[in-house]
Backbone as a ProteinNet text record, in pm:
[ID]
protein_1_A
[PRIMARY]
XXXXXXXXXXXXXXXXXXXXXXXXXXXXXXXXXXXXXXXXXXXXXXXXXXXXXXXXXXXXXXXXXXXXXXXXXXXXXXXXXXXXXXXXXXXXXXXXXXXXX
[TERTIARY]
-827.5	-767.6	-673.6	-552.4	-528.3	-556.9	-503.9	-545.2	-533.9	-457.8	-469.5	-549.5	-650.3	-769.3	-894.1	-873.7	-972.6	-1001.8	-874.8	-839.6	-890.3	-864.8	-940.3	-1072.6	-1106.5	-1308	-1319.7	-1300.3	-1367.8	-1364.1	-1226.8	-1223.1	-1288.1	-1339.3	-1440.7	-1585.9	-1625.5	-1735	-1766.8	-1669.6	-1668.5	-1650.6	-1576.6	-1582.2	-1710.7	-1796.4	-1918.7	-1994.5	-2002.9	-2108.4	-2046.9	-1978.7	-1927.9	-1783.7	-1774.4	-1676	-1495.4	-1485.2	-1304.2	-1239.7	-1107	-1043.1	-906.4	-807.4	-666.3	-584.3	-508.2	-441	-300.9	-275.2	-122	-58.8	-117.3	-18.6	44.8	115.3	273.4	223.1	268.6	221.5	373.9	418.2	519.3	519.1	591.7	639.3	725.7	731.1	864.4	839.3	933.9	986.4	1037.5	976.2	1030.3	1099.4	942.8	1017	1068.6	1144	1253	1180.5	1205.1	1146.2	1184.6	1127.7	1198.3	1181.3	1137	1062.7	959.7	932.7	791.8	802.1	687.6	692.1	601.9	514.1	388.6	339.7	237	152.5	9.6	-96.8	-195.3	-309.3	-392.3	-463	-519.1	-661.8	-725	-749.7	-777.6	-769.1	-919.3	-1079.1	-1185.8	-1247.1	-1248.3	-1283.7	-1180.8	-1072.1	-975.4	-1021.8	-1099	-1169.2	-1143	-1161.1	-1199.6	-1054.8	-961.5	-881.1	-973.4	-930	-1000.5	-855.4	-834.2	-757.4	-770	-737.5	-737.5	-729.1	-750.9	-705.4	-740	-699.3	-733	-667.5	-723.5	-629.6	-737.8	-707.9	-807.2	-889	-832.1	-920.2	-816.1	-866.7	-801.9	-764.7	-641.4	-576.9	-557.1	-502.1	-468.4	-402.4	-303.3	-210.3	-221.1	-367.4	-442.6	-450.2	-588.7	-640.2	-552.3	-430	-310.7	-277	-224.5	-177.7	-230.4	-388.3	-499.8	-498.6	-519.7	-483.7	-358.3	-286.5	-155.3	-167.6	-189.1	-286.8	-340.1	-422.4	-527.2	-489.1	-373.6	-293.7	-195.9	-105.2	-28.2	-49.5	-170.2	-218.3	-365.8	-375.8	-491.8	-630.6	-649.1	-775.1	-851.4	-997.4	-1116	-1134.2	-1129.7	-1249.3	-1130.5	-1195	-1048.5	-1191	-1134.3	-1224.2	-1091.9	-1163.4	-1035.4	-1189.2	-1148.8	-1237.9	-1132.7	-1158	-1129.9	-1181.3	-1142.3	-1214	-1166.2	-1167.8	-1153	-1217.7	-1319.2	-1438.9	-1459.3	-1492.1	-1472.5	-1583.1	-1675.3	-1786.5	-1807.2	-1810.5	-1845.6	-1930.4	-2037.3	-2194.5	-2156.5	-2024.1	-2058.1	-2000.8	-2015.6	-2007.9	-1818.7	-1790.7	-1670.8	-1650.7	-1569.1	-1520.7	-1542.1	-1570.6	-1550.8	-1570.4	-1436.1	-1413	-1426.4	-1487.8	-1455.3	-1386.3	-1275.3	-1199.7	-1153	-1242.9	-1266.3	-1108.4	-1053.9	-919.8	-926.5
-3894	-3951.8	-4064.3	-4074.8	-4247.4	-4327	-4436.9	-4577.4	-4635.5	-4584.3	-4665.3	-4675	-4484.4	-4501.4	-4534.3	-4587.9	-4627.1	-4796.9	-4854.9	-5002.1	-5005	-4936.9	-4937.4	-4926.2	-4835.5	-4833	-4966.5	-4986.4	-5103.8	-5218.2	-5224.6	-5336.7	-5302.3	-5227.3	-5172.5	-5247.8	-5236.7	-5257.8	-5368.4	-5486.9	-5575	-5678.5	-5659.8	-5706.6	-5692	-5563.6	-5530.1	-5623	-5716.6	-5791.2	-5902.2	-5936.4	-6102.1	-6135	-6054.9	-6097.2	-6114.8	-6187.4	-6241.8	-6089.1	-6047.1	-5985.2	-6001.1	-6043	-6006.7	-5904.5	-5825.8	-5703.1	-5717.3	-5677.9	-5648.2	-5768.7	-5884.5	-6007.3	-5989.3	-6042.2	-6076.1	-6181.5	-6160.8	-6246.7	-6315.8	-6446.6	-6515.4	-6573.4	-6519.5	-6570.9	-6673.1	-6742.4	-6829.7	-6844.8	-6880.6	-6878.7	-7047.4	-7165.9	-7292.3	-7312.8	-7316.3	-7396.3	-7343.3	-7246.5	-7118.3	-7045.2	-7042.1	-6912.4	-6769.9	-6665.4	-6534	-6454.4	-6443.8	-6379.1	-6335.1	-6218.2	-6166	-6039.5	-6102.8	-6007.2	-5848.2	-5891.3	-5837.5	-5822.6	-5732.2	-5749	-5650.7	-5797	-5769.1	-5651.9	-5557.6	-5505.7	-5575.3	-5642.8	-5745.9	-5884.3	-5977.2	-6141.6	-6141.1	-6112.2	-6111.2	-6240.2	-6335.6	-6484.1	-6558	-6559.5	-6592.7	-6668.9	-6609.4	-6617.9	-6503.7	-6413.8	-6280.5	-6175.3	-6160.9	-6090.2	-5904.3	-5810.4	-5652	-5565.8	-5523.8	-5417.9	-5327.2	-5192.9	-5065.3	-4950.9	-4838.5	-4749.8	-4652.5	-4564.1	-4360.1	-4306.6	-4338.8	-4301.7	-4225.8	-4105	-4052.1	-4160.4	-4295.6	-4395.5	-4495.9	-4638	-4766.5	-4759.9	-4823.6	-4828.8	-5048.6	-5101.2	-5197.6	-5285.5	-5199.8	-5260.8	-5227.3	-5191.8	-5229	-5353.1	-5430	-5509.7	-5685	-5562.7	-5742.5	-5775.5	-5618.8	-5677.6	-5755.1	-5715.8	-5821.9	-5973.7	-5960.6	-6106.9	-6155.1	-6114.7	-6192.8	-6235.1	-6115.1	-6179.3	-6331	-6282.6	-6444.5	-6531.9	-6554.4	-6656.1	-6746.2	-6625.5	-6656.5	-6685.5	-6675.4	-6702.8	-6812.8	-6833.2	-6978.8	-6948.5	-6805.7	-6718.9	-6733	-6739	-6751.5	-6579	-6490.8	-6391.2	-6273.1	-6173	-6060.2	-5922.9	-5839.9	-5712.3	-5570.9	-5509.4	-5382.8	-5264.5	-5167	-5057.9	-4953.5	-4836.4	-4711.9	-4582.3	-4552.9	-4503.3	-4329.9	-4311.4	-4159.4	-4126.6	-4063.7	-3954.2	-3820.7	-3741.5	-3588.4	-3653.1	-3772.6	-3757.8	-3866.2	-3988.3	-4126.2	-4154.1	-4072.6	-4086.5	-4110.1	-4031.9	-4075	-4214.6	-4160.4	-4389.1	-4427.5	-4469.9	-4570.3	-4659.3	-4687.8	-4742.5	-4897.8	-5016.5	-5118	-5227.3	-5315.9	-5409.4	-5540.5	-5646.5	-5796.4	-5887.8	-5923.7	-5991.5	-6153.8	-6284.9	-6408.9	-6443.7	-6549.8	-6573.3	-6760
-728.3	-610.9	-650.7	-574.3	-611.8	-602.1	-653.8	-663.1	-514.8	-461.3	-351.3	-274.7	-252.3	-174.1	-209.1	-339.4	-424.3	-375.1	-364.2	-311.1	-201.3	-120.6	39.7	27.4	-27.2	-17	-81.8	-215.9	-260.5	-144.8	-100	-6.1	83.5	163.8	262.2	232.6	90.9	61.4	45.7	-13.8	-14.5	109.8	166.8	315.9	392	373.6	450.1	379.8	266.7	209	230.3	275.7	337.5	240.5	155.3	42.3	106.5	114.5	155.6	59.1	69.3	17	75.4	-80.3	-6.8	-120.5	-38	-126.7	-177.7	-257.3	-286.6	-280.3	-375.1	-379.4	-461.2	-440.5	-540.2	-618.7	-715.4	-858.4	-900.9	-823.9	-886.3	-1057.9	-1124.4	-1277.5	-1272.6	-1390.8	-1407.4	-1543.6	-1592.5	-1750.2	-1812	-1879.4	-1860.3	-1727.6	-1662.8	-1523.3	-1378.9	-1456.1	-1371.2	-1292.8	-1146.3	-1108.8	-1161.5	-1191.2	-1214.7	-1130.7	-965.1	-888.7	-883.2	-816.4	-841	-903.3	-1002.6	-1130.1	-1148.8	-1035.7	-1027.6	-880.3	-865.4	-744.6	-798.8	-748.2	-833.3	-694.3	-752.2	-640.9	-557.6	-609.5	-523.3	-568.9	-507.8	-535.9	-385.9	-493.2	-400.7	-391.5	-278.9	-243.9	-313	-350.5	-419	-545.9	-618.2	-745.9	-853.1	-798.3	-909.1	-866.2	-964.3	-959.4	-1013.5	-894.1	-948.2	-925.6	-1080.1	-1061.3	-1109.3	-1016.6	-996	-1068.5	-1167	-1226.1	-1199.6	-1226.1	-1201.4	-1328.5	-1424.1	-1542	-1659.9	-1740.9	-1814.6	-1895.6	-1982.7	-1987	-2006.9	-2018.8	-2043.9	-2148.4	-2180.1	-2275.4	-2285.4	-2380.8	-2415.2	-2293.2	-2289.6	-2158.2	-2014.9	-2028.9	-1865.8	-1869.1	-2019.9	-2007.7	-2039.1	-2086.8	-2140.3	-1971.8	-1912.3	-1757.5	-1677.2	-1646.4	-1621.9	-1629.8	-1790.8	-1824.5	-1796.7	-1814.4	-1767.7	-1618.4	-1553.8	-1405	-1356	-1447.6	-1430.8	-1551.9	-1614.9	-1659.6	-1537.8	-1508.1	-1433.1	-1250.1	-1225.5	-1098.8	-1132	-1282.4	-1296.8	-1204.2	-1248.1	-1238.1	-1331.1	-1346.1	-1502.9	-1496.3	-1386.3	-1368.4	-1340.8	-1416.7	-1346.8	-1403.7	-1332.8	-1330.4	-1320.8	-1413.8	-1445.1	-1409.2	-1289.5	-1270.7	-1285.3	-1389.1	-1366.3	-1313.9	-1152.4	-1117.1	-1137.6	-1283.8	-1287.6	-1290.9	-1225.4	-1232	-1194.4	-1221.9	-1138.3	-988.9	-994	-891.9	-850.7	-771.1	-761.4	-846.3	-838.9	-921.7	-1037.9	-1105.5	-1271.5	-1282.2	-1440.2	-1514.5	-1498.6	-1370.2	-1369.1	-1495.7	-1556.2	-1654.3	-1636.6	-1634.4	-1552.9	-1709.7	-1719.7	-1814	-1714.4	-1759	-1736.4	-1842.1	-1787.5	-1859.6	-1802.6	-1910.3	-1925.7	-1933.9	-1875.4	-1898.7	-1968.5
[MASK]
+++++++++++++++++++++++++++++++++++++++++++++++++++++++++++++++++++++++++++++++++++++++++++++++++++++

């Protein structure tokens, strides 16, 4: 399935347990100082603590987990969560990295 209806359930679920959720922010960059626009837009930002982003991909590669971090560099996040939800079944083992910033 895509990522996107993957974004909606999680946020479904999370909301049903009290958890704040906001989607599809824009992740402003700047370079010495400079704005450069927006560079990015991250999946979720849950209680505006824990950045979770999204995959459907056969598995993680490197530059899931650099994008992440750059994430929670550039938005002065500690907590970021990378789920890949490729599975043939919900039931099987989702991929799920935590990444300390």
């Amino acid at each position: 399935m895509l990522e996107s209806f993957y974004e909606e359930a999680l946020c479904c679920e999370l909301e049903a347990r009290g958890i704040s959720v906001q989607t599809q922010l824009p992740v402003k960059a700047s370079y010495k100082g400079r704005s450069i626009g927006i560079g990015f837009r991250l999946d979720i930002l849950a209680d505006d603590q824990v950045i979770i982003e999204i995959k459907s991909v056969d598995r993680l590669h490197d530059v899931h987990k650099k994008q992440l971090l750059t994430y929670l560099k550039v938005m002065r996040k500690k907590v970021g969560i990378l789920i890949n939800f490729d599975v043939a079944r919900i039931e099987d083992k989702i991929s799920l990295v935590r990444i300390i910033n």
